[in-house]
Structure formats: structure tokens, C-alpha cells
N, C-alpha and C positions, 0 to 999 in steps of 0.2 A: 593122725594127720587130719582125719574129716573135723574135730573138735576142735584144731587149733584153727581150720581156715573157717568154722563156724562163728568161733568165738573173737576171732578177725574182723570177720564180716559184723557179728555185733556191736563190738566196739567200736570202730568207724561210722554205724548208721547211730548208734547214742549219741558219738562227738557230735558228727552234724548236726543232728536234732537240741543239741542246749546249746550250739554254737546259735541254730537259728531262732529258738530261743530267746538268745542271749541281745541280738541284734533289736529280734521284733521289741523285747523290752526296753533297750537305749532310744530305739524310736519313740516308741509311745512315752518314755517321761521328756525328751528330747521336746515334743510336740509339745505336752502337755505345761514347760516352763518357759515355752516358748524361745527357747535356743535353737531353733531351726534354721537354717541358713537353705534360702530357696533359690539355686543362680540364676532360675528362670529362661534359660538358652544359653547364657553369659558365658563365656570359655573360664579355664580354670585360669586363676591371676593370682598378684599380691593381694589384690583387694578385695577378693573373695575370703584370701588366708586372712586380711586383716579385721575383716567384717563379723568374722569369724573369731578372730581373737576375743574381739572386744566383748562379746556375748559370754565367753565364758568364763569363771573363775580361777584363778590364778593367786593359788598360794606363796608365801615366801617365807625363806628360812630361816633362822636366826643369826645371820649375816645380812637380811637382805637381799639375800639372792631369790631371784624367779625360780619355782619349779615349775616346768614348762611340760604340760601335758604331755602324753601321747597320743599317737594317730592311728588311727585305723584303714585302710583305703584297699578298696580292688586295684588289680594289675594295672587297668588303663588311669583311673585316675590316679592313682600313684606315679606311673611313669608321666601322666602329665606336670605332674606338681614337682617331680625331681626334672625336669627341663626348664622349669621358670628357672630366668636370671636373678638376682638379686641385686640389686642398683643403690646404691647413697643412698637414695633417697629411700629405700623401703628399707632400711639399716634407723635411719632418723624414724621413719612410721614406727619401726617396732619399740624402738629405745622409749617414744613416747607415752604409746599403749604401755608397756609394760613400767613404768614413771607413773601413770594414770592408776595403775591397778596395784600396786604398790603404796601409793598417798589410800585409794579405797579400804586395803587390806590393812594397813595400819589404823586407821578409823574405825574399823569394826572390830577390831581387838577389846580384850576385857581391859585393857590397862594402853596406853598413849607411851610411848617413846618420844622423847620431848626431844631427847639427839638428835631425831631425823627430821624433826621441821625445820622448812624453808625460810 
């Protein structure tokens, strides 16, 4: 019994420690490419989410489909961010962004899809 709550207790304080890790280093290249997003007091909004968008990279499929990151968030702002409404109009914001990063991602390709020009 002493060995498995030992060996418990070890593996939980590892997790922790490359979880935290894990975070300090998203931070520091975060900083370092300058994809920071600072709200500065600002409450959590669409326009935080969309300010946000814009900075980061956003690949797409071989249909053209968005693959649309993952999120990471503690308790509080997670529950902030699933209580924003979503409106028309931040439906048109996204459609745009993700239209913008789309025309991008095709441009930096080794090879042009002449299909998809406007």
C-alpha cells in the first residue's frame, strides 16, 4: 500500500511539474514571436477572441476547411468566455478573419490553387 500511495504521490507532483513546464515554455515563445495578447483590464469579449485570432496561424485542409485551434483557459476565464453571446455580427468578424487567413495560407503554399482566386 505505502508504494502505491508513494508512487501516486510521485506521479502527480511530475505531472504538475511538465505541465508547468509546459505553460512557462508556450509563454516564453508566445512572448518571444510576439503573439501576446495583453487585455490590459479589458473584460473578456469577442474582440479580445478576435484580436486574438488574427495573430495566430490558422492552417487549412485540403477542402479549404479552417482547422481551428485549441484553447487552453483556467476555470474563471473559461467560464467567462462560454458566457459571451455570439451576435451577426461576430459570425461576419469570424467568416472574415478566417477568408483573410485562408487567401494568407494559400499564398504561402509551395504551389497556388488558381481554383480559389477571386
Amino acid at each position: 500500500m505505502g508504494f502505491t500511495l508513494n508512487f501516486y504521490k510521485f506521479s502527480k507532483e511530475r505531472v504538475e511539474k511538465v505541465n508547468q513546464e509546459f505553460f512557462n515554455t508556450v509563454n516564453q515563445i508566445t512572448n518571444l514571436t510576439g503573439n501576446l495578447i495583453d487585455a490590459k483590464g479589458r473584460k473578456v469579449s469577442s474582440d479580445l477572441f478576435f484580436e486574438l485570432l488574427e495573430k495566430m496561424y490558422i492552417p487549412f485542409d485540403d477542402e479549404g476547411n479552417a482547422i481551428m485551434p485549441s484553447w487552453i483557459a483556467g476555470p474563471e476565464l473559461a467560464s467567462q468566455i462560454i458566457k459571451l453571446k455570439e451576435t451577426n455580427e461576430d459570425k461576419e468578424k469570424l467568416q472574415s478573419i478566417i477568408e483573410k487567413k485562408k487567401k494568407d495560407f494559400y499564398a504561402k503554399k509551395h504551389y497556388r490553387r488558381l481554383s480559389y482566386v477571386d
